[in-house]
C-alpha positions as CSV (number, residue, x, y, z in Angstrom):
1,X,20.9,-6.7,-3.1
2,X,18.0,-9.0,-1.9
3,X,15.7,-10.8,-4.3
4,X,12.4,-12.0,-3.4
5,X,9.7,-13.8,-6.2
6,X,6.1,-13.1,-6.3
7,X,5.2,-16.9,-7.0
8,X,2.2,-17.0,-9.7
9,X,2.9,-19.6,-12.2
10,X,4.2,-17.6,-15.4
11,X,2.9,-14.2,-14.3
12,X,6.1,-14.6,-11.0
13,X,8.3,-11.6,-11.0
14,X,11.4,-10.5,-9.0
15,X,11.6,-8.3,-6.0
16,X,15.0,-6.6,-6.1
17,X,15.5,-5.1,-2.9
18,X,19.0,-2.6,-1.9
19,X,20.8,0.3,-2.2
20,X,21.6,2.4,-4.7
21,X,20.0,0.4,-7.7
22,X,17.5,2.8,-9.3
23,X,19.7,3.7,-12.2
24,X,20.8,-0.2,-12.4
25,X,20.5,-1.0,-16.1
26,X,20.4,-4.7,-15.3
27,X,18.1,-4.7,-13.4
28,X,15.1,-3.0,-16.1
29,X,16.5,-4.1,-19.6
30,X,15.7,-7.7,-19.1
31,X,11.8,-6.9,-18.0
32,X,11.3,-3.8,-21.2
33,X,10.4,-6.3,-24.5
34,X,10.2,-3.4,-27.0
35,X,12.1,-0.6,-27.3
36,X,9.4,2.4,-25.9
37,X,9.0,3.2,-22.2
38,X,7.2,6.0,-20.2
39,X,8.3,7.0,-17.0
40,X,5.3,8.1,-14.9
41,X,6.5,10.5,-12.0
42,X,5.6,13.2,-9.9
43,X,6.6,16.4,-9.2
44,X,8.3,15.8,-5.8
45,X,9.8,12.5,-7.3
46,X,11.0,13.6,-10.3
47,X,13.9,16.3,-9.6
48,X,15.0,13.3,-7.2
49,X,15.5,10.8,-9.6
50,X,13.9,10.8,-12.6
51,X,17.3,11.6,-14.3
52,X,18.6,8.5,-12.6
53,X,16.0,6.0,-14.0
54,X,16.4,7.7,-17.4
55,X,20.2,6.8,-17.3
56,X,19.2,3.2,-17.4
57,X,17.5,3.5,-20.3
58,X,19.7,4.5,-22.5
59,X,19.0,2.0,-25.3
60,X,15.4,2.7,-25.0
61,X,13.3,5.4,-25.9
62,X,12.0,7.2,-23.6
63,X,9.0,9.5,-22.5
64,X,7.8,11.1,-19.4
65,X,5.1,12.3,-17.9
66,X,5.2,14.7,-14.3
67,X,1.9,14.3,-12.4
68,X,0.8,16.3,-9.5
69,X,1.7,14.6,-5.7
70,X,-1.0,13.6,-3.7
71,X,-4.0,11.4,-2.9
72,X,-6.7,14.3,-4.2
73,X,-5.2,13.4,-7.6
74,X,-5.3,9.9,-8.0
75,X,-8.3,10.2,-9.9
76,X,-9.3,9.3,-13.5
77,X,-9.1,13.2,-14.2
78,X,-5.4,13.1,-13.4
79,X,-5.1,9.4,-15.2
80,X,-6.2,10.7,-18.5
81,X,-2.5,12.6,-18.1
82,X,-0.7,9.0,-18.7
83,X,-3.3,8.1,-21.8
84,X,-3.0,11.3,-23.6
85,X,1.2,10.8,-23.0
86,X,1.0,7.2,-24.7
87,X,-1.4,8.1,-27.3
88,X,0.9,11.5,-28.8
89,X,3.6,9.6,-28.2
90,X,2.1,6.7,-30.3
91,X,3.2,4.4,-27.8
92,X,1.9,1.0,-29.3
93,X,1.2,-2.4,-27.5
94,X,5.3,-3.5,-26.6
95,X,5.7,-0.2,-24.6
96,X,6.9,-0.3,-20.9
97,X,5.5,2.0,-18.4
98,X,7.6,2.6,-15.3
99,X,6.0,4.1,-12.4
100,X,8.1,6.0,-10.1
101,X,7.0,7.0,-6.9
102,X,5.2,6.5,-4.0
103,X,1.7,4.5,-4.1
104,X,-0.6,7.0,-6.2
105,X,1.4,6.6,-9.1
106,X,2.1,3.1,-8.7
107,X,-1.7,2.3,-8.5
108,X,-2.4,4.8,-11.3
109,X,0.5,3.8,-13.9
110,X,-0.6,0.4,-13.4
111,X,-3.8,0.6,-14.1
112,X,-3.0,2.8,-16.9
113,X,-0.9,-0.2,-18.0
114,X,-4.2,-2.5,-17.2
115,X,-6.4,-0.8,-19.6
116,X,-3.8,0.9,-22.1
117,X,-4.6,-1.4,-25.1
118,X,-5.9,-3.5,-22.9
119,X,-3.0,-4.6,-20.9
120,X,0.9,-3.5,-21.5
121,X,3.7,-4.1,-19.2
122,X,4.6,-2.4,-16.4
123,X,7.8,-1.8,-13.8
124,X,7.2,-0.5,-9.9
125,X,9.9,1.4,-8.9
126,X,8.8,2.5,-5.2
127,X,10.4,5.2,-3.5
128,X,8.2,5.3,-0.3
129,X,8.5,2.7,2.6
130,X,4.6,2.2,2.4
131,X,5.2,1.6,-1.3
132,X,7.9,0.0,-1.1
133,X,6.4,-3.1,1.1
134,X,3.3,-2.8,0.0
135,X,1.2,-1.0,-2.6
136,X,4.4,-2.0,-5.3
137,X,3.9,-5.8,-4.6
138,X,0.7,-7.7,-5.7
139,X,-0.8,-6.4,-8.8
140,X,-3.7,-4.2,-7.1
141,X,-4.0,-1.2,-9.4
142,X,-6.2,1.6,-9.2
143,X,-8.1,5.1,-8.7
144,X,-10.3,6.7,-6.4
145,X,-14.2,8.1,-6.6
146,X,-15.4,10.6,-4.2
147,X,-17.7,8.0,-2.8
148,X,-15.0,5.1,-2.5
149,X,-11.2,4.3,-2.2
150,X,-9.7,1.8,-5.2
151,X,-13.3,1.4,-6.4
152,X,-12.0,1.9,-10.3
153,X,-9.1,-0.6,-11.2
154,X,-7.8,-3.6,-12.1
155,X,-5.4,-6.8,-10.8
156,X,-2.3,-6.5,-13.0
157,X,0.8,-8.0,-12.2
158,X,4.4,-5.6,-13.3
159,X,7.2,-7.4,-14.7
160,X,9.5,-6.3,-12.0
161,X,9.5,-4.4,-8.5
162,X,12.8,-2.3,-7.7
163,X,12.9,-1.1,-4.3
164,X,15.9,0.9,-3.4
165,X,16.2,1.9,0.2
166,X,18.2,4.7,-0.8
167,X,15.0,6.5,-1.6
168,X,13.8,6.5,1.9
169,X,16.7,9.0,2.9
170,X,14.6,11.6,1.6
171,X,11.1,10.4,3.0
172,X,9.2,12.8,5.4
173,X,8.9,11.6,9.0
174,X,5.3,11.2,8.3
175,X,5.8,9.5,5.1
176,X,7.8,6.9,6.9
177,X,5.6,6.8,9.7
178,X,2.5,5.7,7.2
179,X,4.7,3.0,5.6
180,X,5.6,1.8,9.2
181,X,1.8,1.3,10.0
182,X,1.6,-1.2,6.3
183,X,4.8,-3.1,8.4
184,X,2.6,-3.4,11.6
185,X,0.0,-5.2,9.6
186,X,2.1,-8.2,8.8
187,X,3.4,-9.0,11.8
188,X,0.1,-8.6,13.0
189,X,-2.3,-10.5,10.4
190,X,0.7,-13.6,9.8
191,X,4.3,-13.4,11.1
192,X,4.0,-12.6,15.5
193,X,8.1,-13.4,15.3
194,X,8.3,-10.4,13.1
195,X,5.8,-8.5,15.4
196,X,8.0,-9.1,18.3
197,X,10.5,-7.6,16.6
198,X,9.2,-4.9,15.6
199,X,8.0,-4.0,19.2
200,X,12.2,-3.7,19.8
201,X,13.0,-2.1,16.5
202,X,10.9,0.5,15.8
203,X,12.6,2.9,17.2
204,X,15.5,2.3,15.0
205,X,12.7,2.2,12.1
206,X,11.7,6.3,13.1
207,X,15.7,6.5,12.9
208,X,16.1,5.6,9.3
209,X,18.4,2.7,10.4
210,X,19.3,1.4,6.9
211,X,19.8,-2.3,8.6
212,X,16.5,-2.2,10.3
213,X,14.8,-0.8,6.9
214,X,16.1,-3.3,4.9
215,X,15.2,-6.0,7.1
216,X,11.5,-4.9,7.6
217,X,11.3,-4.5,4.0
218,X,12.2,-7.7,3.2
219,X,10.5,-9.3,5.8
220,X,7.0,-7.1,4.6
221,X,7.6,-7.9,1.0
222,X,8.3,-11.9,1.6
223,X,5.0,-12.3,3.7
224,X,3.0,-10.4,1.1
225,X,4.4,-12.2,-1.7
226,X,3.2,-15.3,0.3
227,X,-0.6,-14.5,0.7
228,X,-0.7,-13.1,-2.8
229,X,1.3,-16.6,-4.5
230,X,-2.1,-18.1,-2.4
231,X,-5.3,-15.9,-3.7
232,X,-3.7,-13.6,-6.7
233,X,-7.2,-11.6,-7.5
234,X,-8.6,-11.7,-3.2
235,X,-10.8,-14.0,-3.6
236,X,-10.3,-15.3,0.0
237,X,-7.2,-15.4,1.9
238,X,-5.4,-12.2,0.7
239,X,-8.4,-10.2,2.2
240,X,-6.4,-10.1,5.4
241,X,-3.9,-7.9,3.8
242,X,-6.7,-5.2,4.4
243,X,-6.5,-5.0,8.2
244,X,-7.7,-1.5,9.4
245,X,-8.4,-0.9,5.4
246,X,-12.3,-0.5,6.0
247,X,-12.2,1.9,8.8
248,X,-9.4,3.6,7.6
249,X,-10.9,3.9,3.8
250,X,-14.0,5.9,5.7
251,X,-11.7,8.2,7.3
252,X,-9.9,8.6,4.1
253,X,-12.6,9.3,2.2
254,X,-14.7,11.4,4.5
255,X,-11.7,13.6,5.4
256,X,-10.8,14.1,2.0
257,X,-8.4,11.9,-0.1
258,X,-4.5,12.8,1.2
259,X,-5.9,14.9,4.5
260,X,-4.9,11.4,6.3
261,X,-2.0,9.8,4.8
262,X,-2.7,6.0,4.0
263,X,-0.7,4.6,6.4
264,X,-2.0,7.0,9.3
265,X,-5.6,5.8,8.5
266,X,-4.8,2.3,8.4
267,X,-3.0,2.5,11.4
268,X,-6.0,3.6,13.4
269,X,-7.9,1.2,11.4
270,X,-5.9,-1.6,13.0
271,X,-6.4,-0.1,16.6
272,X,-9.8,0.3,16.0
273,X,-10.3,-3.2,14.3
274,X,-8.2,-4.7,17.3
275,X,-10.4,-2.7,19.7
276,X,-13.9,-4.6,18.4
277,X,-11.2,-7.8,18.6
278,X,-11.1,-7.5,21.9
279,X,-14.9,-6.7,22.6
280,X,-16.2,-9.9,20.8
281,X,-13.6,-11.7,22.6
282,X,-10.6,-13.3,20.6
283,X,-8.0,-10.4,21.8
284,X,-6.5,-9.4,25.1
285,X,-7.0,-5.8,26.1
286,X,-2.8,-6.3,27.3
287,X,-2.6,-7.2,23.6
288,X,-4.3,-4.0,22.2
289,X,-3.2,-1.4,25.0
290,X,0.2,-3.1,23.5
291,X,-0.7,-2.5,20.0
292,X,-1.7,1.5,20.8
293,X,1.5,2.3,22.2
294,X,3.5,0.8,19.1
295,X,1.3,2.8,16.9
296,X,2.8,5.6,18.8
297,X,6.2,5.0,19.4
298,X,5.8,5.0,15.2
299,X,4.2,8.7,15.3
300,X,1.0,7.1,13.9
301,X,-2.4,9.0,14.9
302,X,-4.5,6.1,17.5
303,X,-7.5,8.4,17.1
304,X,-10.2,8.8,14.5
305,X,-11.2,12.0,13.1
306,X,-13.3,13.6,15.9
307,X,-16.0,15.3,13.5
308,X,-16.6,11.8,12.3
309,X,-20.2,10.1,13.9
310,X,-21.1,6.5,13.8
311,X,-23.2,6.9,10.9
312,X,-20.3,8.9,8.7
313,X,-18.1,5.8,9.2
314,X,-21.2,2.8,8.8
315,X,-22.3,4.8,5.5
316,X,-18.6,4.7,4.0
317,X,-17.9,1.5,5.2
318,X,-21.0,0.0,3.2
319,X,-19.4,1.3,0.6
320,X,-16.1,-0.8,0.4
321,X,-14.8,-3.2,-2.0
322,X,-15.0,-6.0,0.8
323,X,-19.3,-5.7,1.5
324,X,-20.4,-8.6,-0.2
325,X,-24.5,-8.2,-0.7
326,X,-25.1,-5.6,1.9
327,X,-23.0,-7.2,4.9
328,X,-20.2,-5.2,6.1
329,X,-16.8,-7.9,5.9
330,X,-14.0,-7.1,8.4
331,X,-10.6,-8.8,8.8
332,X,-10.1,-9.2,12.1
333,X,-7.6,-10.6,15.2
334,X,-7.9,-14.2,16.1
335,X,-4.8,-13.8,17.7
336,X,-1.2,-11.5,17.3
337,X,-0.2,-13.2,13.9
338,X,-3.6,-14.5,12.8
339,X,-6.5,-12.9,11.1
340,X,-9.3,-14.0,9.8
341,X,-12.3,-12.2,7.5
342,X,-15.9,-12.1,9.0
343,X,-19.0,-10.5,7.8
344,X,-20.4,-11.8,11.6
345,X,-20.5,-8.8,13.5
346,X,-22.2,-7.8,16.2
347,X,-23.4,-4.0,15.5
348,X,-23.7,-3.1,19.1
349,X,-20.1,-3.7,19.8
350,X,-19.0,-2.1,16.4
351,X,-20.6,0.9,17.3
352,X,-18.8,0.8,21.2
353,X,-15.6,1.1,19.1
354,X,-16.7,3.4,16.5
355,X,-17.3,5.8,19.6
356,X,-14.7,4.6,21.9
357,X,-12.6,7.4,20.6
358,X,-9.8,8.4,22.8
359,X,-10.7,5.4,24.4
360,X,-9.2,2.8,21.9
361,X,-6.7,0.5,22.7
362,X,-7.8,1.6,26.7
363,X,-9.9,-0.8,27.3
């Protein structure tokens, strides 16, 4: 086991990162301060291994609650589910909630935890790659509205991230694939030497290597947890980690929440945001035609829904947690391993990418 820290003064936590240590006892009893915990799950999760976090609670009591699996439900609809669970089970303000699963239910338990008497702890126990390096870490919790991704939610910090790799064994091949695309993006935005590598190992990635997953996972998680220790609530820097978010949140939301997979909308997100790169002039077209092909060696989609016009994606994109008083704000490519954030964009060139189509990453 691997332990990481998400540096931020006396709200740090651990990043436990390994096999086999989801029914760890150690590794939760020291981060639960009173004796109730709710496990938050979902269907596919829970015959897995919800038995297996409840054996490491044994000295606790505990509740549950099985949510539907899938983007269409993070919603506060489906959130309701965890309140009404914490209020019959009188769960008071020292309870625990422990979210098992992929991203939805770690952005939905903890923002249940954010608002649940206003703020109770929390434990992110991810069981998908993308989750694992990079929805768990950070403290961004939330839901989604028809007209927006994440629009509804809060920054709060869990006690504890436990990321067992074992979990991954039985991920989807498109699953994987989407976390894959949340690994491109750091080697991409702040860490070329892990970029490099991943242009020779993700092959062995799409292989379930358990080496090359552990390494890429704690490679992910150490160069989140190092924009995050610098700009805990996005205030500047950490923006970055939402390369590709802005296209791929318009393709997300106009396709229907969990049509796209996350990861396969960021991931031509980043093509398409490394495309415009290139067209205003900080990129290499070597260095996105390079790009496209490692999106596909990862089975990641490098082309945007085709019943999607300019104006579908402009009219979603305006309406994005990053516009700051009406100007669309990109992160973009200064270079392989640097991005920066701009709201300087020059609309004719944005709209040469937004129709480039099959052209991305071609140029």
């Amino acid at each position: 086991m691997n332990t990481l820290t998400v540096d931020l003064g006396e709200r740090s936590y651990p990043i436990f990162i390994g096999t086999d240590l989801i029914a760890d006892e150690s590794l939760y009893a020291p981060y639960i301060k009173g004796s109730q915990v709710l496990i938050v799950t979902n269907e596919t999760v829970a015959p897995l291994y919800l038995d297996k976090v409840k054996s490491a609670l044994t000295n606790f009591r505990v509740d549950e609650v099985i949510l539907p699996d899938g983007e269409e439900y993070k919603n506060l609809e489906i959130l309701n589910r965890i309140y009404d669970a914490l209020l019959e089970k009188q769960h008071n303000r020292t309870t625990t909630l422990i979210a098992l699963g992929g991203g939805v239910i770690g952005d939905m338990t903890g923002f249940a935890a954010a608002s649940y008497q206003r703020g109770v702890n929390f434990i992110q126990v991810p069981t998908t790659l993308l989750s694992q390096v990079d929805s768990s870490v950070g403290g961004k919790t939330a839901v989604n509205h028809p007209l927006g991704k994440n629009m509804i939610g809060a920054f709060h910090q869990p006690q504890c991230v436990i990321a067992d790799t074992a979990t991954l064994n039985t991920l989807p091949e498109r699953e994987l694939s989407a976390g894959i695309a949340e690994v491109i993006k750091y080697g991409l935005i702040c860490d070329s030497e892990f970029y490099n590598w991943l242009e020779q190992n993700t092959a062995a990635l799409m292989a379930k290597d358990g080496n090359a997953l552990a390494y890429a996972i704690e490679r992910s998680c150490q160069d989140k947890a190092d924009v995050v220790a610098q700009d805990e609530t996005e205030a500047g820097i950490r923006a970055i980690l939402n390369l590709g978010h802005t296209f791929g949140h318009a393709i997300e939301a106009h396709q229907g929440y969990g049509n796209w997979l996350h990861g396969e909308a960021v991931g031509t997100g980043m093509l398409m945001a490394a495309d415009l790169g290139y067209r205003m002039g900080d990129i290499s077209a070597e260095q996105v035609r390079a790009l496209r092909e490692l999106l596909i060696e990862a089975g990641l989609p490098v082309v945007g829904p085709k019943d999607m016009s300019v104006e579908d994606y402009t009219s979603r994109m305006q309406v994005d947690k990053k516009v700051l008083d009406g100007s669309i704000r990109l992160v973009l490519l200064k270079r392989i391993g640097e991005a920066y954030i701009t709201s300087d964009i020059d609309k004719g060139l944005l709209t040469e990418t937004l129709v480039a189509g099959e052209n991305l990453g071609c140029c």
